[in-house]
NUVOMI-317941 format. One record per residue (C-alpha): x, y, z; residue in three letters. Coordinates in steps of 0.25 Angstrom, whole numbers, plus 2048, in hexadecimal, padded with zeros to 3 digits. Example, Ala and Ser with C-alpha at 12.3 -4.5 7.8 and 13.67 -1.06 7.14 Angstrom:
2
8317EE81FALA8377FC81DSER
This chain:
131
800800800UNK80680F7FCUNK80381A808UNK80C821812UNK81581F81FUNK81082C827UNK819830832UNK81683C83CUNK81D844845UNK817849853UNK81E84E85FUNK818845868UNK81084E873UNK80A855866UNK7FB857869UNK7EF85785FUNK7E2859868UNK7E4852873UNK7EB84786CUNK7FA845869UNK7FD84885BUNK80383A857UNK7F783185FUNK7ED83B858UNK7F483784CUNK7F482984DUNK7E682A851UNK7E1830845UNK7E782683CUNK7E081C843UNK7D2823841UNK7D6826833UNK7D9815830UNK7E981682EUNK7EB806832UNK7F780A83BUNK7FF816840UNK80B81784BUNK811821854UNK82081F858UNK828829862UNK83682E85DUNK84082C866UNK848838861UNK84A842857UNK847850852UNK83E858849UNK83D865840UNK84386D84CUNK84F86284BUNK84C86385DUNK84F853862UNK84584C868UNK846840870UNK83D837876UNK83F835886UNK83882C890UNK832837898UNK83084188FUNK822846890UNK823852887UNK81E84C87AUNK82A850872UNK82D84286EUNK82984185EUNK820836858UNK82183184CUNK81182C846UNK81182383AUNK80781D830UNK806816824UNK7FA81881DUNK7F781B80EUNK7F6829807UNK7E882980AUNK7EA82781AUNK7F6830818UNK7ED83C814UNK7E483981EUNK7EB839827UNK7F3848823UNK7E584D820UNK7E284B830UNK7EE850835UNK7EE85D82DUNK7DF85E830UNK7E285D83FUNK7EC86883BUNK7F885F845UNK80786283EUNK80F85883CUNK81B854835UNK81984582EUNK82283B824UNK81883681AUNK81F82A810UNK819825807UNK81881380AUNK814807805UNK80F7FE80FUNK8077F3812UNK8077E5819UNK8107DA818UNK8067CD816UNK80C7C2818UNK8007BB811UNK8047C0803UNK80B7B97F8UNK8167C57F7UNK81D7CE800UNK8187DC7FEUNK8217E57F3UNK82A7EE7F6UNK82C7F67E9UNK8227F67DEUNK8277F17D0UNK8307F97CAUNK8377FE7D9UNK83080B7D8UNK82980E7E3UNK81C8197E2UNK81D8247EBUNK80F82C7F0UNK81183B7EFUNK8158427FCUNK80984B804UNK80D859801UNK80C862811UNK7FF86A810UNK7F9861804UNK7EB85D808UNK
């Protein structure tokens, strides 16, 4: 199947509501039928004000950054930007495009990795403000 590996970026005391930015996140997928979602806490790093983080054990001050992550397909792609920006929440996200799918061990072949020919088709990248 063609679609995208999404992956957001969220300072992880961010609020939206009365909800953290990156539960909201994963919540709304959910409610919009993206079959999976995940969150995952960087350990350490640094962003656009090149300031490093890093992840303590008693750190209560929600400065640690979490990484959210989906793959879906275009459709649930836009979805999922469409809610995001209608929810008017900043964020900065990867968005590549994938191939993905299930390995079945039922099947007569293993999936392919590269179509005929070695070429692999690209979708075209979301351009920042399209709608």
């Amino acid at each position: 199947m063609q679609g995208s590996f999404l992956r957001f970026y969220v300072h992880e005391g961010r609020r939206h509501g009365h909800d953290v930015v990156w539960e909201w996140l994963l919540m709304q997928a959910n409610k919009l039928g993206i079959r999976g979602g995940s969150a995952f806490k960087a350990m350490k790093g640094f962003g656009r004000h090149h300031k490093l983080t890093e992840d303590r054990l008693l750190d209560l001050t929600g400065s640690s950054v979490i990484e959210i992550e989906f793959i879906v397909t275009d459709q649930e792609a836009q979805q999922l930007f469409n809610l995001i920006h209608k929810e008017k929440i900043t964020l900065f996200y990867a968005w590549i495009p994938a191939r993905f799918g299930v390995v079945d061990i039922n099947a007569t072949d293993p999936p392919v990795v590269a179509p005929a020919g070695g070429s692999h088709q690209r979708a075209p990248y979301p351009r920042d403000g399209a709608k």
